[in-house]
N, C-alpha and C positions, 0 to 999 in steps of 0.2 A: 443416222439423223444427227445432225450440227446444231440446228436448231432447238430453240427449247419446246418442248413437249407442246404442243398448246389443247387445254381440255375447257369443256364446255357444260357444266354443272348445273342440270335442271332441278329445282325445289320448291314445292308449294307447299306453306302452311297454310292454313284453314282457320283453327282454333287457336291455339297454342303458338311457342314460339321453338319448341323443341326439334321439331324437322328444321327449320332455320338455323337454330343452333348446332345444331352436331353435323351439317352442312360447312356451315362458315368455320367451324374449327377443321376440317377436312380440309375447306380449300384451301386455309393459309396455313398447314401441313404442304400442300400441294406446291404454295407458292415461294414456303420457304427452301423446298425441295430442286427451286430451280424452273418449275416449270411456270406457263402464263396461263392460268387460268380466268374463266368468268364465271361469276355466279348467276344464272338467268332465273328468278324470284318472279314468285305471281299470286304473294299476297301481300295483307297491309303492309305497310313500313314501320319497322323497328328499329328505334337507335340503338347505334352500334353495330348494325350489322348491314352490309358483308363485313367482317374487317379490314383493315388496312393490307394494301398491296392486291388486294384481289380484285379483279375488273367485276361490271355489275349491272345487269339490263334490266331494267326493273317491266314487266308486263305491267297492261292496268289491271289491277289487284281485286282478288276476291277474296270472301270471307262464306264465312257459316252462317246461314240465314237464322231466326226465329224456328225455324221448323225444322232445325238440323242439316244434317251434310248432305242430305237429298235436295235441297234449297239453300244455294249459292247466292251472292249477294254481291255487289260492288261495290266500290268505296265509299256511295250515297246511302246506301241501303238498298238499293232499286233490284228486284232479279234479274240475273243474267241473262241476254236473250239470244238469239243467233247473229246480229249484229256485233255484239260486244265477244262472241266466242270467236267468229271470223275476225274480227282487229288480236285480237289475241293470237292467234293457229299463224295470221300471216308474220307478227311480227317475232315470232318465235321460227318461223320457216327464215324469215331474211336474216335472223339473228346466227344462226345456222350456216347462212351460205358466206354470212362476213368473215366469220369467225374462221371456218373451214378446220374445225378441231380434229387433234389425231388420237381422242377419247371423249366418250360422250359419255357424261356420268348424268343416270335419271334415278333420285330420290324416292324411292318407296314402289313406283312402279316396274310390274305387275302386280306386286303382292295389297298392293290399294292404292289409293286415289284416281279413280276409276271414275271418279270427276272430269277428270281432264283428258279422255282419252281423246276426245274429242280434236285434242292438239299434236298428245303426245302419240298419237300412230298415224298421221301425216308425219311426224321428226322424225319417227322409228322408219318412215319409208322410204325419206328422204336420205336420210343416212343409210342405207341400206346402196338406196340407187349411186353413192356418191364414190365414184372413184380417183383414188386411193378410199376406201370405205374405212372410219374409223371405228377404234372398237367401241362396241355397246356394252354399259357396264350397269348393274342394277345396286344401288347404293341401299342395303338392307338392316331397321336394328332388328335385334336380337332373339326379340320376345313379339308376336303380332298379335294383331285383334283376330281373334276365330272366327270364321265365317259357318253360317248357319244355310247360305244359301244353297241349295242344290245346283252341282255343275259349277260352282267360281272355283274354287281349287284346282280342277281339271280343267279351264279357261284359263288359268295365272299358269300352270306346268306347260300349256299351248304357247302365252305367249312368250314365256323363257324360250325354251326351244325354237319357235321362228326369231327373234328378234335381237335375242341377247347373251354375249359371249361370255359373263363370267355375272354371278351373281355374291356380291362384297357383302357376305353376314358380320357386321361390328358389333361383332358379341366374341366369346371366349366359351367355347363346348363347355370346358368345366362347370358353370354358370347356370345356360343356358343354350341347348339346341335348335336346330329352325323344325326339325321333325317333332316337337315337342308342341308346336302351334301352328304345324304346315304339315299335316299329316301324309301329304305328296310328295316330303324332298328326296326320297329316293330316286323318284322321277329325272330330278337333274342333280342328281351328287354330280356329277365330271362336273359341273356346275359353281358350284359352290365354294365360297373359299370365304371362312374365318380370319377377318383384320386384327383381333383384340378389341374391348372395349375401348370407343372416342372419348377419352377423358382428359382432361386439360391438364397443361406439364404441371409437376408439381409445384404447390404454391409457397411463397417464399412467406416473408414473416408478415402475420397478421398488422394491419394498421392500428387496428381497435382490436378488444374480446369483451365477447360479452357469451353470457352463461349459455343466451337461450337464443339460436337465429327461427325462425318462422319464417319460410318462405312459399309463394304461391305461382311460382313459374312464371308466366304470361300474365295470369290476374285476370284471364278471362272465366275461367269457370273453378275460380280458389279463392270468391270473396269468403264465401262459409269458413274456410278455413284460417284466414285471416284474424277474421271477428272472434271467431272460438279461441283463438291462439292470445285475442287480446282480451277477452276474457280470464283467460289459463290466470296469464299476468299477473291481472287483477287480485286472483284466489291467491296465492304463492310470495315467498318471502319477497317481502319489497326491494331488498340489498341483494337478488339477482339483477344482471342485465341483460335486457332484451333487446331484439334486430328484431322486427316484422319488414319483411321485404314482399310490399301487397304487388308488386307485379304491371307493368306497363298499360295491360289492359285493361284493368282495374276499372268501373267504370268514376270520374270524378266526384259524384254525390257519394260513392261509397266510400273513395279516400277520404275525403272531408268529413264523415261520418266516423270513420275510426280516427282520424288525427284529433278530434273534438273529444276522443280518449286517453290519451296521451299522458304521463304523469312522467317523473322523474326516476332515470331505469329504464324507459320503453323510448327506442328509437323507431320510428316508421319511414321508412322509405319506398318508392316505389321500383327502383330499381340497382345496384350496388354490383359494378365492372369488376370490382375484386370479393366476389364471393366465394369463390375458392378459397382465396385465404382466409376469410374471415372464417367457414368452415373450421379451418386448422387448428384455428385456436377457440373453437367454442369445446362446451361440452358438452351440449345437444342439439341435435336438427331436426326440426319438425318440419313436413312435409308432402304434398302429394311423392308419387313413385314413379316421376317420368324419368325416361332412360338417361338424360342430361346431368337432373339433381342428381338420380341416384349416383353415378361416375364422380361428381362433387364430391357427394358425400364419401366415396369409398377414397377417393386422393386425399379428404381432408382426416377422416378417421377417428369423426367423432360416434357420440349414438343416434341412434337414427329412431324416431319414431315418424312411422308412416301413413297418412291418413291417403288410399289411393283411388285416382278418378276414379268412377265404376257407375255412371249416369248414362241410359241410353244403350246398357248393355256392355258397354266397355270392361273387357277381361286384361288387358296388356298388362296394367298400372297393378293391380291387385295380384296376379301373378309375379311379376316382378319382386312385389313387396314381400308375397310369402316365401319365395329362395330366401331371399333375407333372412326373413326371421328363422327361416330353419337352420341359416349358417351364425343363429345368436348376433346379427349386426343390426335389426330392427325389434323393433313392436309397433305392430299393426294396428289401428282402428279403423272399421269398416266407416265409411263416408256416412251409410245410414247410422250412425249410433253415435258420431261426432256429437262432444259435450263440450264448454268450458269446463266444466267439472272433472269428467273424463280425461279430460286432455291434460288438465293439470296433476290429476294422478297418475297418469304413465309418467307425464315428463319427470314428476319429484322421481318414479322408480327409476328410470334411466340415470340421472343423476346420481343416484345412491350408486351406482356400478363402476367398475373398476373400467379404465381408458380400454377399449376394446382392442385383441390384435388384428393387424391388414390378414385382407385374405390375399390367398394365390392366385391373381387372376390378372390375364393379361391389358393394361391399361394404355398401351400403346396405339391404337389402332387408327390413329389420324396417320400418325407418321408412315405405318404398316403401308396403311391404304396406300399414298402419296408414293412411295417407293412402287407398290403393285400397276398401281395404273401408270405411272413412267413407265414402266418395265413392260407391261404387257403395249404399250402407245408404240415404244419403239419397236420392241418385235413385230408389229402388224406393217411398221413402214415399209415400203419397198425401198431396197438398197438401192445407192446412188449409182 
């Protein structure tokens, strides 16, 4: 193959902006790799993202309803209905047949968003019937939400095996296993293949530092966390500085609400492109436990206190959180037990502690990836 690679990267966020992000840093791994990538997105719009160089079909966009991820939403509010799932399925079928990708990477499924299946096993069937057929790639993080229901486990190892040639766990064994939250992957070890963790190249020198960053990912479900962090503030030597970074999703009454606290020492932002470095030069990061921050956190190497999702049942975040702290890189507070109070006595204890050292763990895994699906694109071409 003479041509560049061309790959075709399906991702829906919901909630969060985490599956977007460790997408978009893949693709432009991908793109700096040489290859022409697209990102095909089908939730709200976030700046900043795809990044630059990477193509970009945006679906019309869903969200998480009121009643959780069983009740899907469109960009008005309005539920999904089978009209708005068909404009969806087709332009995701024609996006597909433009495109004519010789790797089709799909973001989380099997293992969830089982949302959307509705589209994504029409792509899977379509790519399947399409000769030259390109390969199928299952884009996986590291640590999953456990399923409780009878038969989904042995449904997700079903549709590995008919549908999908390689499944890309970006995570690092050492870490964290997929048989450790996927009690089935024996099922498709030939399967399976470990990227390293997606974590952003190392960050060069801080523009600002400041003592304390407080960040809430997306700022859809980390206003709590916020408020408590600007409370902490409030308890705690004045002649610290703080970064509150409340997050894009934040909803407006509630930024206005914390910026109407604001004192001299407390920066509030909603969002900060160089957060990585700002990381490097703090000396503490407060935090949910999403697989993104955490990679931050480990590039920038400061201490980590973790306050993680866990509403709704959510196991990922909190698992996450306790490798951490057993490897001495965090401390935990459970979301139920979240204080201003509380929050400012970890952080003062973190702060009393010596720079912590890096762990051993592989942080490559965008580039990894980027190399693997070139590699496995062109082995699948038919030679000329």
């Amino acid at each position: 193959m003479t041509r560049p690679v061309r790959v075709m990267f399906y991702v829906q966020h919901l909630l969060g902006i985490g599956h977007l992000a460790r997408a978009s840093r893949i693709a432009q791994a991908l793109a700096s790799a040489g290859a022409k990538v697209t990102l095909v997105t089908g939730g709200m719009p976030v700046a900043g993202f795809p990044p630059p160089g990477v193509g970009h079909v945006a679906l019309p966009p869903m969200a998480v309803g009121a009643e959780g991820f069983a009740a899907l939403v469109d960009a008005d509010g309005n539920p999904v209905d089978d009209a708005f799932r068909d404009r969806r399925r087709d332009l995701l079928l024609d996006t597909f047949d433009r495109l004519a990708p010789d790797a089709l990477l799909i973001e989380a499924y099997p293992f969830g968003r089982r949302q959307v299946r509705f589209e994504l096993l029409p792509l899977l069937t379509a790519a399947h019937a399409r000769q030259p057929r390109p390969v199928v790639l299952s884009s996986l993080r590291d640590i999953l939400q456990e399923s409780s229901k009878p038969g989904r486990n042995e449904e997700t190892v079903d549709l590995v095996q008919r549908w999908f040639d390689r499944v890309l766990v970006h995570g690092d064994p050492r870490f964290a296993r997929l048989d450790e939250t996927f009690p089935l992957a024996a099922a498709i070890a030939d399967r399976i293949t470990y990227t390293g963790l997606v974590a952003p190249p190392a960050p060069g020198p801080a523009a600002e530092r400041f003592d304390v960053i407080a960040s809430a990912g997306g700022g859809a479900v980390g206003a709590d966390l916020t408020r408590a962090a600007m409370g902490a503030a409030h308890r705690m030597d004045p002649a610290l500085r703080w970064c509150l970074i409340a997050g894009p999703n934040l909803p407006q009454a509630d930024f206005d609400a914390l910026a109407a606290l604001q004192r001299p020492g407390i920066v509030l932002e909603r969002f900060r492109p160089d957060f990585a470095s700002l990381l490097g030069g703090a000396r503490v990061s407060v935090s949910q436990a999403g697989y993104n921050t955490v990679c931050d956190i480990l590039r920038g190497g400061c201490h980590a206190v973790l306050v993680p999702f866990a509403s709704g049942g959510e196991t990922e975040q909190t698992q996450r959180a306790e490798r951490l702290a057993a490897l001495g890189r965090a401390d935990v507070i459970p979301e139920s037990a979240l204080t201003p109070e509380g929050l400012a006595a970890t952080i003062a204890r973190a702060l009393d502690r010596p720079q912590p050292q890096p762990l051993a763990l592989d942080m490559g895994g965008a580039e990894a990836t980027a190399r693997l699906v070139i590699d496995l694109a062109r082995r699948a071409a038919p030679s000329a």
